[in-house]
Biopython code that builds the backbone (N, CA, C, O; Angstrom):
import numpy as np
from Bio.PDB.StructureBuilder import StructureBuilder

atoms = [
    (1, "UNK", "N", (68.034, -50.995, 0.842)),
    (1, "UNK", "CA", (66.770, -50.378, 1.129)),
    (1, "UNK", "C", (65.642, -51.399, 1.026)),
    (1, "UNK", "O", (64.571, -51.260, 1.616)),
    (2, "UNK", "N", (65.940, -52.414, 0.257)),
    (2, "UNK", "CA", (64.730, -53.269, 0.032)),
    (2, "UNK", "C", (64.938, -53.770, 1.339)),
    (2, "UNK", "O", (64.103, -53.171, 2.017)),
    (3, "UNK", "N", (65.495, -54.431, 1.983)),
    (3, "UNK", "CA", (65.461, -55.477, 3.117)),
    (3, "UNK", "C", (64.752, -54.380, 3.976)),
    (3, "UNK", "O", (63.607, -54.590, 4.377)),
    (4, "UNK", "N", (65.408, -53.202, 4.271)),
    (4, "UNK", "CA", (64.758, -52.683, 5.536)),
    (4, "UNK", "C", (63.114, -52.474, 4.823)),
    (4, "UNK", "O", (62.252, -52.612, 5.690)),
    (5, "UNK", "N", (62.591, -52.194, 3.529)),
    (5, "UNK", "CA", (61.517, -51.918, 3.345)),
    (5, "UNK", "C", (60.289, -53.236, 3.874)),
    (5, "UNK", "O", (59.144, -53.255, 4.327)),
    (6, "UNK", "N", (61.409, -54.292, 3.466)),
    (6, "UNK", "CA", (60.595, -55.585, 3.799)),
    (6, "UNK", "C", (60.560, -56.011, 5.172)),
    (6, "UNK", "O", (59.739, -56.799, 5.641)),
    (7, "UNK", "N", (61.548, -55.414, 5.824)),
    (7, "UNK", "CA", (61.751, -55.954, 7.428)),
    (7, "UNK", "C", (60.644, -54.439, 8.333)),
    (7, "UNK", "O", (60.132, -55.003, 9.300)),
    (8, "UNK", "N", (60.332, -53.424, 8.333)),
    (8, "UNK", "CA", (59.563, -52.542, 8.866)),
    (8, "UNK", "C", (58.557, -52.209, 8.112)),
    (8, "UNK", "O", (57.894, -51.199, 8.353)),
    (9, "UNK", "N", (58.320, -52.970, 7.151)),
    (9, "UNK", "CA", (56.878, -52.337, 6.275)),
    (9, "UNK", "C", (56.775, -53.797, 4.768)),
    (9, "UNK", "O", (56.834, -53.779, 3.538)),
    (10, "UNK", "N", (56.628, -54.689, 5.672)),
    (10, "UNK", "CA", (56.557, -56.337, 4.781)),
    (10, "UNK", "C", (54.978, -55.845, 3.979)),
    (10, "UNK", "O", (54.990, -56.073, 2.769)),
    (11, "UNK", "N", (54.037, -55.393, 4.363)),
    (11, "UNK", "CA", (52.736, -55.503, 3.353)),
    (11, "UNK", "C", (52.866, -54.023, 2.674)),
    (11, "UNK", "O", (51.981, -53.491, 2.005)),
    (12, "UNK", "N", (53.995, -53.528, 2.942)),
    (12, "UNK", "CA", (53.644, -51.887, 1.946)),
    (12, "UNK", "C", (52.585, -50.901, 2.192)),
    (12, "UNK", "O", (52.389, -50.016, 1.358)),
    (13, "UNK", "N", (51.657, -51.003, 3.614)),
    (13, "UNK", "CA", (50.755, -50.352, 3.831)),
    (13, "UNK", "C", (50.896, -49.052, 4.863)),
    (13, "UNK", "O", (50.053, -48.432, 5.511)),
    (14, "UNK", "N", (52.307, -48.921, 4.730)),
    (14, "UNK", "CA", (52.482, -47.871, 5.530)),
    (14, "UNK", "C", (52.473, -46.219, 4.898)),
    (14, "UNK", "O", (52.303, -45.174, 5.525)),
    (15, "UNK", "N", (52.689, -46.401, 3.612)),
    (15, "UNK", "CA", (52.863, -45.195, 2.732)),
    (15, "UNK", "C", (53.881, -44.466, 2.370)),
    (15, "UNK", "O", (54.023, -43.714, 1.406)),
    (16, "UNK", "N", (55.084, -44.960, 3.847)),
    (16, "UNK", "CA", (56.486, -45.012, 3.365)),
    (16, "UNK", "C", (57.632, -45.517, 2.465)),
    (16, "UNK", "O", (57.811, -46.728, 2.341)),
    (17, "UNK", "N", (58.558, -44.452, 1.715)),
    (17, "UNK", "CA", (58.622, -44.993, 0.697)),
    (17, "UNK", "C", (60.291, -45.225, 1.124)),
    (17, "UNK", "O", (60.811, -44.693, 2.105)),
    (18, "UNK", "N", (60.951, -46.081, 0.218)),
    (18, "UNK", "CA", (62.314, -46.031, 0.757)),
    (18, "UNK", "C", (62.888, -46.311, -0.181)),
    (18, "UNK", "O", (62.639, -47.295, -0.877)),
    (19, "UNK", "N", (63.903, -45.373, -0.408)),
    (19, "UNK", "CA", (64.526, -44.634, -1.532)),
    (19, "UNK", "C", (66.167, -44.644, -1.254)),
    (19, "UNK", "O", (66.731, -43.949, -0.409)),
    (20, "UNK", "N", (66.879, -45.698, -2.258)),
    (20, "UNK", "CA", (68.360, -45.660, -2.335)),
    (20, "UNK", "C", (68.717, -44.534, -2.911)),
    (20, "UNK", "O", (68.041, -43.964, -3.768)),
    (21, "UNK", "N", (70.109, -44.033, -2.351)),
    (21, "UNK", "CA", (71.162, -42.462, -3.170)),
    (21, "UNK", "C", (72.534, -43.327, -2.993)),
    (21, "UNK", "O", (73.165, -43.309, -1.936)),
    (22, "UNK", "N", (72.910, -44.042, -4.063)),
    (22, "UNK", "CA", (73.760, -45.059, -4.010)),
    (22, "UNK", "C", (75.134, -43.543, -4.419)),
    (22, "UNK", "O", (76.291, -43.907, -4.208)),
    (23, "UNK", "N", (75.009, -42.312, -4.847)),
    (23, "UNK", "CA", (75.943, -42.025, -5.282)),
    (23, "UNK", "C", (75.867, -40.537, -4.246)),
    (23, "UNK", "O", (76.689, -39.620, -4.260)),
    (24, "UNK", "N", (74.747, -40.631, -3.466)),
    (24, "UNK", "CA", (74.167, -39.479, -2.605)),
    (24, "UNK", "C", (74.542, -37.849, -3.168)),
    (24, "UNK", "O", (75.297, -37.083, -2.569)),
    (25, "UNK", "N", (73.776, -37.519, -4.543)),
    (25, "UNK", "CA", (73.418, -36.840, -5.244)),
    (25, "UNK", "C", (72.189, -36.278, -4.467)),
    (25, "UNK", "O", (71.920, -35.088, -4.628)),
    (26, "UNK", "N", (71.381, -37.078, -3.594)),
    (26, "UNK", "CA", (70.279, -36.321, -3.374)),
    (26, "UNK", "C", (70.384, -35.819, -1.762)),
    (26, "UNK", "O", (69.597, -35.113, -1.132)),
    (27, "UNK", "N", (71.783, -36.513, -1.286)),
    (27, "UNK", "CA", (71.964, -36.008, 0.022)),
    (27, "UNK", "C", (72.692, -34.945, 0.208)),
    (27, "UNK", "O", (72.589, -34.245, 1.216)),
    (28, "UNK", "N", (73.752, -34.649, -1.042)),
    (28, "UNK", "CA", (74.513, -33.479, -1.358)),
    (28, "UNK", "C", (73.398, -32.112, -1.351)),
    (28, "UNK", "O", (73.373, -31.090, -0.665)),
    (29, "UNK", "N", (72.614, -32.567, -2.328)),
    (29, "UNK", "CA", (71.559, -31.300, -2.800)),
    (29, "UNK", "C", (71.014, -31.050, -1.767)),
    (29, "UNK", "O", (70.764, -29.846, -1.698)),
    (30, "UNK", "N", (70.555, -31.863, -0.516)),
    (30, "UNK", "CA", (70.104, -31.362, 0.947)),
    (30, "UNK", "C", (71.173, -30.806, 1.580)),
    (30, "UNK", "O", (70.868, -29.869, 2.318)),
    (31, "UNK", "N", (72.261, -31.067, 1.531)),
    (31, "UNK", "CA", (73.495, -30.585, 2.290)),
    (31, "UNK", "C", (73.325, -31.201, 3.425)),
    (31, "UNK", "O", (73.383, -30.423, 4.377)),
    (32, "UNK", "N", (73.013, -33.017, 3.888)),
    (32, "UNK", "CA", (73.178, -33.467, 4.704)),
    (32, "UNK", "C", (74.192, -35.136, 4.486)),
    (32, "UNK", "O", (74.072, -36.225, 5.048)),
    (33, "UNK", "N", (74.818, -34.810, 3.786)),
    (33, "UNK", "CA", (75.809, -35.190, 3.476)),
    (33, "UNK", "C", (77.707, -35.095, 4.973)),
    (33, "UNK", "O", (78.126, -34.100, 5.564)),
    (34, "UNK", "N", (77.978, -35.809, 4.993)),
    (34, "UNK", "CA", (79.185, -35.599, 5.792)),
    (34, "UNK", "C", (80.646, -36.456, 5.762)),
    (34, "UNK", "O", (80.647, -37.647, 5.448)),
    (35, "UNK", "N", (81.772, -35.803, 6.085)),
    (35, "UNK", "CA", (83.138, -36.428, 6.018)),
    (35, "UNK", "C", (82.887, -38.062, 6.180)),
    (35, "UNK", "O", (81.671, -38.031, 6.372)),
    (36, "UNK", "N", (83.112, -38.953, 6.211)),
    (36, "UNK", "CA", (83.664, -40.583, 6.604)),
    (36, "UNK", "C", (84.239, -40.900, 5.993)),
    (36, "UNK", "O", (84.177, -42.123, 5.864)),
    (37, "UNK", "N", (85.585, -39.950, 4.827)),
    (37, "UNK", "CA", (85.908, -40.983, 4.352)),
    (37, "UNK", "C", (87.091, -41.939, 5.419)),
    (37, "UNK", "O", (87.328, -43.130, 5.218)),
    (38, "UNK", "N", (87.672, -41.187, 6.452)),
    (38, "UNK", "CA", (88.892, -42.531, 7.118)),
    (38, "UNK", "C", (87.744, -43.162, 7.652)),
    (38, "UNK", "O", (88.073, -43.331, 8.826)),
    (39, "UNK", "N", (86.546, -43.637, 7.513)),
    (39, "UNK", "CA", (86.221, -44.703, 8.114)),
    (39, "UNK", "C", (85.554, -45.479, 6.902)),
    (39, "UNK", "O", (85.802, -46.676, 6.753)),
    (40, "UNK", "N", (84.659, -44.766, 5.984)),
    (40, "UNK", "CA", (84.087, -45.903, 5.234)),
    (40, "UNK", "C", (84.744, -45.473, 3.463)),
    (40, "UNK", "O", (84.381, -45.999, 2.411)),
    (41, "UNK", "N", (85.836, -44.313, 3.656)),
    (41, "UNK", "CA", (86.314, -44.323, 1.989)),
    (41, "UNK", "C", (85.759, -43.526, 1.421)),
    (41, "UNK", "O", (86.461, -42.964, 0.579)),
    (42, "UNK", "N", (84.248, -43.018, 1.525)),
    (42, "UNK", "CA", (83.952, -41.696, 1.086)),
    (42, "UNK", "C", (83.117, -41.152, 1.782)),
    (42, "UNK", "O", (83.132, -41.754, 2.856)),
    (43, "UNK", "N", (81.854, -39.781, 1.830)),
    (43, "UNK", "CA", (81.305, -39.193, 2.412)),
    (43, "UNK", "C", (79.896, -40.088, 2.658)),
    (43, "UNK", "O", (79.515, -40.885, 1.801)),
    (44, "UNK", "N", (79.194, -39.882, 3.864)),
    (44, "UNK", "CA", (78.238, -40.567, 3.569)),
    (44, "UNK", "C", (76.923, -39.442, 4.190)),
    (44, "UNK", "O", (77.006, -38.214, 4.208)),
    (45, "UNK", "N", (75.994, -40.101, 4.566)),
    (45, "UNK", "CA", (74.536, -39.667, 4.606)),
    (45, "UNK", "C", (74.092, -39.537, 6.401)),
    (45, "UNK", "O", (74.333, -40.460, 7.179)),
    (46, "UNK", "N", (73.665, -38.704, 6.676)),
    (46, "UNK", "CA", (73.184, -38.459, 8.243)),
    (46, "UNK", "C", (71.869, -39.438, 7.943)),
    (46, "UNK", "O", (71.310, -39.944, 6.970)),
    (47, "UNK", "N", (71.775, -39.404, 8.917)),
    (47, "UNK", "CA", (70.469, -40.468, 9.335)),
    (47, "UNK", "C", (69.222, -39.089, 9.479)),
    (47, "UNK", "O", (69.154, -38.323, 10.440)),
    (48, "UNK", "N", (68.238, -39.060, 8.129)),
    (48, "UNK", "CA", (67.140, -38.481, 8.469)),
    (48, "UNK", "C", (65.591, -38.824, 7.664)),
    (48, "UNK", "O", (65.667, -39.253, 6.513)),
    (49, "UNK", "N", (64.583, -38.681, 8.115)),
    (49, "UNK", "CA", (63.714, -38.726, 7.580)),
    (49, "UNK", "C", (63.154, -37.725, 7.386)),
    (49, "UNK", "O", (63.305, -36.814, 8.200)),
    (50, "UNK", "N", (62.236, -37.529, 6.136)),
    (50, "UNK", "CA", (61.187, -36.043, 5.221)),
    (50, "UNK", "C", (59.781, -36.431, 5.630)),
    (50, "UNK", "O", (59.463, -37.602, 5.418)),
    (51, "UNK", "N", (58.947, -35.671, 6.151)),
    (51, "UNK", "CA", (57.832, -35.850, 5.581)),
    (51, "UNK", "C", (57.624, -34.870, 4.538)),
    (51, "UNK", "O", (57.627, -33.660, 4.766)),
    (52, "UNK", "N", (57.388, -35.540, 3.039)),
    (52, "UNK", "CA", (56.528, -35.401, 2.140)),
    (52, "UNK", "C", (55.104, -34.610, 1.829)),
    (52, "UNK", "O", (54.280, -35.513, 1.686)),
    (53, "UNK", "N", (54.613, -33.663, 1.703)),
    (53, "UNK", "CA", (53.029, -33.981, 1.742)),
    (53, "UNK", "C", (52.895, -32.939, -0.218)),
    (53, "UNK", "O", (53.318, -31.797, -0.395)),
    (54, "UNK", "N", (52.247, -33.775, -1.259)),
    (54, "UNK", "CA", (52.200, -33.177, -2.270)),
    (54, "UNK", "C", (53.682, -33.124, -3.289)),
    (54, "UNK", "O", (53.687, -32.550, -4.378)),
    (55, "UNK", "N", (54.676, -33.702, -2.812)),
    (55, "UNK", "CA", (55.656, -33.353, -3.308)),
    (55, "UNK", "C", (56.643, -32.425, -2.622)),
    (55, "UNK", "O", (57.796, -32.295, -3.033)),
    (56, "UNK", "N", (56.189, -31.819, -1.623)),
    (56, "UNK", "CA", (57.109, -30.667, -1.156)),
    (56, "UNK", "C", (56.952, -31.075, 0.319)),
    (56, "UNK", "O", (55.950, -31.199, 1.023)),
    (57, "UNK", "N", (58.830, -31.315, 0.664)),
    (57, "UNK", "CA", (58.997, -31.370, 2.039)),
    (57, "UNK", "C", (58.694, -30.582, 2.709)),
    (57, "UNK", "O", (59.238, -29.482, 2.811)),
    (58, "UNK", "N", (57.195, -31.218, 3.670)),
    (58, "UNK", "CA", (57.078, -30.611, 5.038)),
    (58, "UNK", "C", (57.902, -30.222, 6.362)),
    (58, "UNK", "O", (57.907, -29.114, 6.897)),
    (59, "UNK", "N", (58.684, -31.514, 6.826)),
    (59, "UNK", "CA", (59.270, -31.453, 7.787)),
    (59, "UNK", "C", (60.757, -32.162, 7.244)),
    (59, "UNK", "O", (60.982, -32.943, 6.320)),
    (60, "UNK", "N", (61.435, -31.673, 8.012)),
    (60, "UNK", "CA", (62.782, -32.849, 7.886)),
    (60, "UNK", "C", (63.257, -33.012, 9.532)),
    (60, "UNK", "O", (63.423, -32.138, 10.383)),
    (61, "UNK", "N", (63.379, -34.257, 9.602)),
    (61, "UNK", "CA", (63.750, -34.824, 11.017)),
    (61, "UNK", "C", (65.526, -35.364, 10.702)),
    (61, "UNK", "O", (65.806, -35.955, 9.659)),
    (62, "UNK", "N", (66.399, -35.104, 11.581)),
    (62, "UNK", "CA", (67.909, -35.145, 10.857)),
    (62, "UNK", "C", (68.639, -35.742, 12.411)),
    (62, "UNK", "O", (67.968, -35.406, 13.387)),
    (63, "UNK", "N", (69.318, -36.186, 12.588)),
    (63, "UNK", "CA", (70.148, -36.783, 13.896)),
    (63, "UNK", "C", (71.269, -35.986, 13.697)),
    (63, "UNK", "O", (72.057, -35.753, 12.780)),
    (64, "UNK", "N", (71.089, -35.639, 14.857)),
    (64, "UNK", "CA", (72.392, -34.511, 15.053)),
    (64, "UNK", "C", (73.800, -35.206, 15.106)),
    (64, "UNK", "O", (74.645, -34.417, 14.684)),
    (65, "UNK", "N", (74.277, -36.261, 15.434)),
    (65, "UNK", "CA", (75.277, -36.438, 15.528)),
    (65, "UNK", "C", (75.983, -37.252, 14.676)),
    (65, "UNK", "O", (77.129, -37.628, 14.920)),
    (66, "UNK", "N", (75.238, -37.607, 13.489)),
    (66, "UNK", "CA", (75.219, -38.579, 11.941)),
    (66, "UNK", "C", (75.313, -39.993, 12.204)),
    (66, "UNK", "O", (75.498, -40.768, 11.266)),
    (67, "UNK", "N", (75.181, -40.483, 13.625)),
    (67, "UNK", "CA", (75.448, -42.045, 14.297)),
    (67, "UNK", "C", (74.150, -42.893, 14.541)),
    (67, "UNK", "O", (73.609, -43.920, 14.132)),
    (68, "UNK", "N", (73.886, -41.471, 15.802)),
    (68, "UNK", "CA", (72.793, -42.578, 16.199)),
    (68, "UNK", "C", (73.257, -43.092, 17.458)),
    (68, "UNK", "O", (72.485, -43.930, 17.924)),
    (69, "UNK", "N", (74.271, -42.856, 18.153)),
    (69, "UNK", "CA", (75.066, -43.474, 18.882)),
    (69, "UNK", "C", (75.447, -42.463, 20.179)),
    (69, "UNK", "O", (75.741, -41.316, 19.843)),
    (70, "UNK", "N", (75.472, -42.742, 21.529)),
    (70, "UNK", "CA", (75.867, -41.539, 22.326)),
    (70, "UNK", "C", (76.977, -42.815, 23.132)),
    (70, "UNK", "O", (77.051, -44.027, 22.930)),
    (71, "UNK", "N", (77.784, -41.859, 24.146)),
    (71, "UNK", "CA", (78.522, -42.508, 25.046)),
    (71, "UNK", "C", (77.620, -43.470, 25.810)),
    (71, "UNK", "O", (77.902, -44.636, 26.088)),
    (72, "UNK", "N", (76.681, -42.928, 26.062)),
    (72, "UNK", "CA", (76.094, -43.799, 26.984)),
    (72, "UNK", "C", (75.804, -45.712, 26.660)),
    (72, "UNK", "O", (75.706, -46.714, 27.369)),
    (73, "UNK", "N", (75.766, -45.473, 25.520)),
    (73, "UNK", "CA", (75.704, -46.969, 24.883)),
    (73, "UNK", "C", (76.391, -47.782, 24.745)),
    (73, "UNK", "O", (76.168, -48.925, 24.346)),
    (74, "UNK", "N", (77.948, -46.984, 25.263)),
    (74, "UNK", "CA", (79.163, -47.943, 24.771)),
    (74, "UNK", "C", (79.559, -48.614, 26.323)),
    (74, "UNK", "O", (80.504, -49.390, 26.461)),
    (75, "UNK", "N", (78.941, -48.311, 27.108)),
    (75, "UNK", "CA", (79.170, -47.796, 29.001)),
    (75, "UNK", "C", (78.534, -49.005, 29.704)),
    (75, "UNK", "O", (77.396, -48.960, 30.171)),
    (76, "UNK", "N", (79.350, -50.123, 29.758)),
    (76, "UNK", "CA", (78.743, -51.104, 30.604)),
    (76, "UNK", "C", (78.348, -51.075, 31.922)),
    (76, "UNK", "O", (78.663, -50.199, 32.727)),
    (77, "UNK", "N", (77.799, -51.839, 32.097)),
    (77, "UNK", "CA", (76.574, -51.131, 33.815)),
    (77, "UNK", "C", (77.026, -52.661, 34.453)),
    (77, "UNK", "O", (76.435, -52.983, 35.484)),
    (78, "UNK", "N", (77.936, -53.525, 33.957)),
    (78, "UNK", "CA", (77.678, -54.943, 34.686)),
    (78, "UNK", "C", (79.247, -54.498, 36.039)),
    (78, "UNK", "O", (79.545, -55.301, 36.924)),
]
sb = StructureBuilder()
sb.init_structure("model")
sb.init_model(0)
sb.init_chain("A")
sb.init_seg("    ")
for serial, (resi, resn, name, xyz) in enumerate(atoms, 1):
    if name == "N":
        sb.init_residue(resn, " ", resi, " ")
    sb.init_atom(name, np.array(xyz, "f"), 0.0, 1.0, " ", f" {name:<3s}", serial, name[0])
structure = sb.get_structure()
């Protein structure tokens, strides 16, 4: 989390905060948690971001497909 904090937000002035779940305790309690273990050994984390406002999640933005990834990307055009 540090590298990406330092590689998309190097002066900290964005207000975004970025927060490791090394044991994803806090991705369970969202229930966005999912199967990998035959690929990475245990369950891991969908790709999403919260907005925050006061302490209490406003929005949650979540990738539907836990990748990030569609066919179309794997599909050479040459």
């Amino acid at each position: 989390m540090k590298a990406w904090a330092q590689s998309l937000d190097p002066d900290g002035k964005s207000g975004i905060r970025f927060l490791a779940d090394p044991h994803a305790a806090f991705t369970k309690a969202l229930d966005l948690d999912f199967d990998a273990t035959k690929i990475f050994g245990q369950p891991r984390s969908k790709r999403y971001a919260l907005v925050v406002e006061n302490g209490k999640v406003k929005e949650a933005h979540v990738e539907s497909d836990n990748t990030g990834v569609d066919c179309k990307s794997s599909i050479s055009t040459d």
